[in-house]
N, C-alpha and C positions, 0 to 999 in steps of 0.2 A: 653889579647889575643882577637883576633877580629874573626869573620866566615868567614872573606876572604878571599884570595888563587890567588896562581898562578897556572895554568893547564900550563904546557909545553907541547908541540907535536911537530913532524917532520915530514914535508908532502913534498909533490916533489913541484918544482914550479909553476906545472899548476894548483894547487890546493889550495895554502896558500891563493890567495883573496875571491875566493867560499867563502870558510872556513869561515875567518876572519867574510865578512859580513852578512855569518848566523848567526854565534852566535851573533853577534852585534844585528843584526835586531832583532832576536829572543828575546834578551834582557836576553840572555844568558854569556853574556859577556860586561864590560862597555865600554873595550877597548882590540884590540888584537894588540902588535905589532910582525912584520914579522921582519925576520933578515937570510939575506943570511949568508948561511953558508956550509962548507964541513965535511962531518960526515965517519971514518971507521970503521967499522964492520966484527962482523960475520955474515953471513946469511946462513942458511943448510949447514953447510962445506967450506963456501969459504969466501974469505975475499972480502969485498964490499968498494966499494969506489963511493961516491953519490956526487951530488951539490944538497943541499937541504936548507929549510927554515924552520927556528924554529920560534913557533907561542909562544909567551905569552900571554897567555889570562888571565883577569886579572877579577876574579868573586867572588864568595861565594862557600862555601865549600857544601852546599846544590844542589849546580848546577852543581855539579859533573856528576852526570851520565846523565842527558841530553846532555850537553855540549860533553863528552863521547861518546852517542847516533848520535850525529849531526856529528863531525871529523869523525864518522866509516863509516857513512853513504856518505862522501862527500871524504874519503880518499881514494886514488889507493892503500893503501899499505895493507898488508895480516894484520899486527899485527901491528899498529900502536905506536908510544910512547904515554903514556898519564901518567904523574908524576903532583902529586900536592904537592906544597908546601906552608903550612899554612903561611900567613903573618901572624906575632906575633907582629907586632907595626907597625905604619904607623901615618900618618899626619893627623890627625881629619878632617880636612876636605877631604882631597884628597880622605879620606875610605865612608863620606859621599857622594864625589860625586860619589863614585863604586853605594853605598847602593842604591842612587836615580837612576843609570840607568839599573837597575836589578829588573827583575818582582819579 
């Protein structure tokens, strides 16, 4: 089992590049890809229907709440998505080069 992770979130599209290249620069993230997408929902009562864009940001499981911290701060949305899911195996190298672009 490795510390790595997948952070998933859901932001509108004026916001998925902001996003993406804070956490990159920040060195919060090695890599985020963006991915158009259409999402329906509940929201207070009513059913929603968005064109939105799912971010996979690909980090350590320690960089959780900063990573957390930075989408809240750059999101339009009241309650963001924010799911991690532990990578449990991956490619020796490919997890090395997550390792090397991450403070």
């Amino acid at each position: 089992m490795s510390d790595f992770a997948l952070v998933l979130t859901t932001v509108a599209s004026t916001r998925a590049d902001a996003i993406a290249s804070a956490l990159v620069e920040a060195k919060l993230a090695a890599c985020v890809s963006i991915f158009p997408m259409r999402s329906v929902y509940r929201w207070q009562g009513e059913v929603q229907r968005e064109a939105e864009w799912q971010l996979v940001i690909k980090t350590r499981l320690d960089c959780f709440a900063q990573v957390e911290e930075i989408v809240r701060s750059l999101d339009s949305y009241e309650l963001p998505e924010m799911i991690t899911i532990p990578i449990q195996k991956g490619s020796t190298e490919y997890l090395n080069w997550i390792g090397m672009q991450l403070r």
